[in-house]
N, C-alpha and C positions, 0 to 999 in steps of 0.2 A: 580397495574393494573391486573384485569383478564383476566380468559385467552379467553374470548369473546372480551374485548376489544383490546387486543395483536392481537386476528386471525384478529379483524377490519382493526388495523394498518398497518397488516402482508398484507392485501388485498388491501390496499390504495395505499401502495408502490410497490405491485406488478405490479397495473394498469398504476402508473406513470412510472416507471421505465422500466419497459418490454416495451413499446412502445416508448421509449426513444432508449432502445439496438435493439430492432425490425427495426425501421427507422432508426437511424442513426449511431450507434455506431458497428453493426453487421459485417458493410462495411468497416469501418475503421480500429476497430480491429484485424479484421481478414487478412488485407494488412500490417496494420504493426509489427505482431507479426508471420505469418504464418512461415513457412520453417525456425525457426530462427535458430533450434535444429538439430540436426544430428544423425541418433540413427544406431546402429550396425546392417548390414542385413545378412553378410554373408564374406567367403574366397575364394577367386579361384587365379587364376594362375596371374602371374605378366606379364601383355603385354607391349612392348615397348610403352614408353610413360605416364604410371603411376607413379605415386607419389611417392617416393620411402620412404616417410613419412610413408607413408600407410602398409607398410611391415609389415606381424604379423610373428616376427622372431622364435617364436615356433612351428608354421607348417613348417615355410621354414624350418629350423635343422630338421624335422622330417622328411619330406618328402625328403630332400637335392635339392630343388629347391624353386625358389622365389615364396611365395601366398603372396595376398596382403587383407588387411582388405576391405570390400565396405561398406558404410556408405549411408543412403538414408534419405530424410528430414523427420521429424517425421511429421505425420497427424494433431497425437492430442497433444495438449499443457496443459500443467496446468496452473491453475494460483492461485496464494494463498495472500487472502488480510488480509495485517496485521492491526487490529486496536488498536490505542490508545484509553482506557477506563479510563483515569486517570482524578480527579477531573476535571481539567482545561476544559474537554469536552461540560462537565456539564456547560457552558455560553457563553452567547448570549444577544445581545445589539440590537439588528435588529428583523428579524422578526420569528429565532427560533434560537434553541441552535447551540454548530456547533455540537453536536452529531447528530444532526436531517439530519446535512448537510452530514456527514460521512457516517450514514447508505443510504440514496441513493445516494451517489455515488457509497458506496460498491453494494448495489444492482443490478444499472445500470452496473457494469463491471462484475457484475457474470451473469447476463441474459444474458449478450454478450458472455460471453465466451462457457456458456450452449447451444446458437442460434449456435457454430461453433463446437458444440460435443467436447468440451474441460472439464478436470476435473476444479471442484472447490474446494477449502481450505479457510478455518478460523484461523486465529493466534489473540485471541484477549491480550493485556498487557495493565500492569501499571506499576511499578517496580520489575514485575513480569512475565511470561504467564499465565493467568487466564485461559486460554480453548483455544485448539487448535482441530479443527475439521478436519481429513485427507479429501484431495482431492476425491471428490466423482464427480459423473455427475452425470443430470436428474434434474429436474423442484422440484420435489421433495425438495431434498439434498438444493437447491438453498432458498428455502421457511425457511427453518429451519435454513438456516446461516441468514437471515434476523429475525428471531424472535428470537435468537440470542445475533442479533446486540440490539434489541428492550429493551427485557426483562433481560439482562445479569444484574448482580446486582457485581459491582468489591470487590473485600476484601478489597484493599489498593487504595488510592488517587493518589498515587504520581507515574513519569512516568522513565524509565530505557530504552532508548533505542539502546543500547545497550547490554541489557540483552536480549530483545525481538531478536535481530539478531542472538545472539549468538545459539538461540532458534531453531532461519530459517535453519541454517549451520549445527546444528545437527543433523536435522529431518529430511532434504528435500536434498536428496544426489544427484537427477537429476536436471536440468535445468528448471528453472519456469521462469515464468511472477507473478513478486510481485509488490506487489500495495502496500506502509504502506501511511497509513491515519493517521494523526496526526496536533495539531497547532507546534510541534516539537518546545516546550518548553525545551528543554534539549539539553544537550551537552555532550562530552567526547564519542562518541560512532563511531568517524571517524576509527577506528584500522578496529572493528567489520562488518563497512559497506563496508568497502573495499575487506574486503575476501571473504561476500557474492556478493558484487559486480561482483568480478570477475568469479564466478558460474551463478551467476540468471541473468536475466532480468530486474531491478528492477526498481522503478521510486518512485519517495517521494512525496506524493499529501499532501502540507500544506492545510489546513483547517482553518481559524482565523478570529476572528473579528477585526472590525476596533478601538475596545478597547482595545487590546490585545498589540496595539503597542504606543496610546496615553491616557491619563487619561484627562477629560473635567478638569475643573477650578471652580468645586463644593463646594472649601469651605472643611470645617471638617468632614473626611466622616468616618464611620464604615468599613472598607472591611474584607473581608471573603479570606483567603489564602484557594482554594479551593483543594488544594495539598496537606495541614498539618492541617486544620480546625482550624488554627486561626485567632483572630481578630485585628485589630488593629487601631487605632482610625491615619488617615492620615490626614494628611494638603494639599488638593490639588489646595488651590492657591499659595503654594509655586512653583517657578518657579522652584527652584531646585529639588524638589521632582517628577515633570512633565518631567524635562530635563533626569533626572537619571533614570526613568521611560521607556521612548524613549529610551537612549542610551541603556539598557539592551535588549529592543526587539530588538533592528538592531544589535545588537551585536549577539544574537540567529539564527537570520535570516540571518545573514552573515556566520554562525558557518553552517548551514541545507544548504546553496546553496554552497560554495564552499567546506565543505564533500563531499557534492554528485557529485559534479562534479567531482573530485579531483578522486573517486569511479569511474566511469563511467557510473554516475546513473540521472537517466529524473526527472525533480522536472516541479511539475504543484503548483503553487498557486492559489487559490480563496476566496475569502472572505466570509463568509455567507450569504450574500445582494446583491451578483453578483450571474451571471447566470455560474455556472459549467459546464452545455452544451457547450459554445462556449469554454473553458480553455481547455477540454477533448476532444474535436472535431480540435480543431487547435493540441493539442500534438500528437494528433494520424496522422492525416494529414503529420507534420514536420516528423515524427518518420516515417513513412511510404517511404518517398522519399530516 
């Protein structure tokens, strides 16, 4: 792709998306993430009736009287969306890939968060972090985490996500709003999500097609492990090969909603073929109240 047809891209998504966070997503997000943070403002004297939490015990020994910490809500938030680049992205049975779905979403949450003078961040992974772009603001900064998402070319296929958290926890020492996009094909990364859990904000937006969880009754088919680049020639009117097929996605997707809940973390699903408007406008709504 060049980089004429990249800035095309870059300006198609901007069109859709910005007026996607313009109209409806600016309102929402902004209600259900504002005041979430509490950032340090200042010390003065302890009056009857304060928190006695709040006590910063090194002025008081200094001074030999009680000051208390005052904490005030933070204005501006961050928010840092982490994506999966790993083979699996790479398909789509509908009417595009789900990376296509991935990058505007990711778009649409960073125009919103830019509409509310909030920083933005890029964490992209596979079994790895490939690029991680610190939290910047401006229109700018926003354009270039989309081309990006567009143009990024991954090393490796395969996804760790886990390793991608471990990533969040040691770069991002304030409180965020994360967003990881992924069909969260993987497992074993429940330790990791919970310790970011209990720092960030976080919520797990699956991304997946409706192939991802059934295989049709095609007969002898060629497929492509788009993880490991291999091929393997499958029997898919075997029932048992269909069954074991199923059972492995719900088995994943049982693994990605009870981690996250278990976490304290928001999970949104959508399919490629459904509308992520209404998925991202009802979470933010419920989240909000």
């Amino acid at each position: 792709m060049d980089t004429k047809e990249i800035l095309k891209k870059v300006r198609k998504i901007e069109i859709k998306t910005r007026r996607l966070s313009d109209h409806i997503f600016g309102g929402e997000y902004h209600s259900s993430f504002k005041g979430r943070g509490m950032t340090f403002s200042e010390v003065r004297q302890y009056q009857f009736g304060d928190d006695v939490r709040a006590i910063d015990w090194n002025v008081t020994a200094r001074y030999n009287e009680p000051y208390i910490k005052v904490f005030e809500e933070e204005r501006e938030l961050t928010m840092l969306l982490m994506v999966d680049i790993s083979g699996s992205e790479s398909f789509g049975t509908a009417s595009q890939f789900k990376k296509d779905t991935v990058t505007e979403i990711a778009a649409t949450l960073a125009f919103s968060a830019t509409q509310n003078n909030d920083k933005v961040g890029l964490i992209l992974f596979s079994d790895d972090v490939e690029l991680y772009i610190p939290p910047k603001k401006g229109k700018s900064h926003v354009l270039r985490i989309i081309r990006e998402l567009i143009e990024f070319k991954p090393k490796s296929k395969q996804t760790n996500i886990g390793a991608a958290l471990k990533f969040l926890s040691s770069v991002t020492k304030k409180k965020a709003i994360v967003f990881m996009l992924s069909d969260f094909m993987d497992d074993g990364y429940e330790k990791t999500l919970k310790i970011a859990g209990k720092k960030h904000d976080l919520t797990g937006i699956r991304v997946y097609d409706k192939h991802d969880e059934e295989i049709p009754n095609l007969g002898m088919v060629p497929m492509l492990d788009a993880e490991t680049g291999t091929v393997q020639l499958i029997n898919t009117a075997s029932k048992t090969t269909r069954t074991n097929y199923n059972t492995n996605a719900i088995r994943l997707l049982n693994y990605y909603t009870d981690s996250f809940k278990r976490s304290g973390a928001g999970t949104i699903n959508t399919r490629v073929d459904e509308s992520y408007v209404k998925k991202l406008l009802g979470y933010f709504k419920h989240k909000g109240k």
